[in-house]
C-alpha positions in Angstrom: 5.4 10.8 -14.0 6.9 11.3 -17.4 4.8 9.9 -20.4 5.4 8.7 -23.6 5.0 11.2 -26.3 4.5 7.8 -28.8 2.1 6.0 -27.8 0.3 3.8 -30.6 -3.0 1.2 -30.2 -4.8 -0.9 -32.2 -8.5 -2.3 -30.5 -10.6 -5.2 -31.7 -13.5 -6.8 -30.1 -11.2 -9.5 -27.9 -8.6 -7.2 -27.3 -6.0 -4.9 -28.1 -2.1 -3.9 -28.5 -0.5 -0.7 -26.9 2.7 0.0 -28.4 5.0 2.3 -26.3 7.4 3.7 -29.5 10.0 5.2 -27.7 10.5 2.5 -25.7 10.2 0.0 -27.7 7.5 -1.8 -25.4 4.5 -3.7 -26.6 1.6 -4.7 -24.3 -0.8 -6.7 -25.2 -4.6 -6.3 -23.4 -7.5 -8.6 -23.2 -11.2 -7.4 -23.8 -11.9 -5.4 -21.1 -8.4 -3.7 -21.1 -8.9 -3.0 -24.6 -12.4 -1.3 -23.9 -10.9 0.5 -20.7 -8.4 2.3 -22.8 -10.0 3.0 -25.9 -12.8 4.3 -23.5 -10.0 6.7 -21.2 -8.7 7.4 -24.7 -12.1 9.4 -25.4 -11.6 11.3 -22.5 -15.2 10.6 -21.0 -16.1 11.2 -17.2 -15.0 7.9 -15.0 -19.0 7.4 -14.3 -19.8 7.0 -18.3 -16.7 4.4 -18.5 -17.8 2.5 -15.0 -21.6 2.1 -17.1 -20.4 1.4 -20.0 -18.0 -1.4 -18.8 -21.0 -2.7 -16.7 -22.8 -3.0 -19.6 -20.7 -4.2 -22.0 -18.9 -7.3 -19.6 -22.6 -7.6 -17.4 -20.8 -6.8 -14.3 -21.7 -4.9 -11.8 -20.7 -1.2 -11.3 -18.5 -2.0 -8.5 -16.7 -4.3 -9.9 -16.4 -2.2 -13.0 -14.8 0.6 -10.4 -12.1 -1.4 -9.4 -11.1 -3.1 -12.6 -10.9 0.8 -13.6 -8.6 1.7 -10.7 -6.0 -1.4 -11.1 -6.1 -0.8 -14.9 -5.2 2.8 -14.3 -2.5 2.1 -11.8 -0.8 -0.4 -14.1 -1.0 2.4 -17.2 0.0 4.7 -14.9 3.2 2.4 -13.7 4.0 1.9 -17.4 3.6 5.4 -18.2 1.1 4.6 -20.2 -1.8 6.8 -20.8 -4.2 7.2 -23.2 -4.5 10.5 -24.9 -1.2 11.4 -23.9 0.6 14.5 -26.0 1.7 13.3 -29.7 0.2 9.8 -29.2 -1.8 8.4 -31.7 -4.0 5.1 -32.8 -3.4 3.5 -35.4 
């Protein structure tokens, strides 16, 4: 799947922006979206992101394993991906 070589965020504690620049395409993500990418940004292994998000949002693990998957899918969908060549955060 082709990704954006532009792809620009911004993260505060209720949420975030991800800004496609080549295509012109702005998404907007609540909390845990915002953690999730920031978190897949880092490039850490999925079991450090699954404890982290159960910690952060008190859920549990499993749950936290999902949410990961869909949110994946839809970046993935989007062409979205954090850490993707020549992106950047602002």
């Amino acid at each position: 799947m082709p990704r954006s070589t532009r792809i620009r965020s911004t993260h505060s504690g209720s949420g975030g922006i991800v800004m496609d620049v080549d295509r012109g395409r702005m998404f907007s993500l609540n909390a845990s979206g915002s953690a999730m990418f920031e978190l897949l940004g880092k490039g850490l292994a999925e079991e450090t992101i699954i404890g982290e998000l159960a910690a952060r949002f008190e859920i549990p693990a499993s749950l936290a394993q999902q949410d990961l998957d869909e949110f994946r899918k839809t970046l993935h969908r989007h062409a979205l991906v954090p850490g993707a060549a020549g992106g950047t955060r602002e």
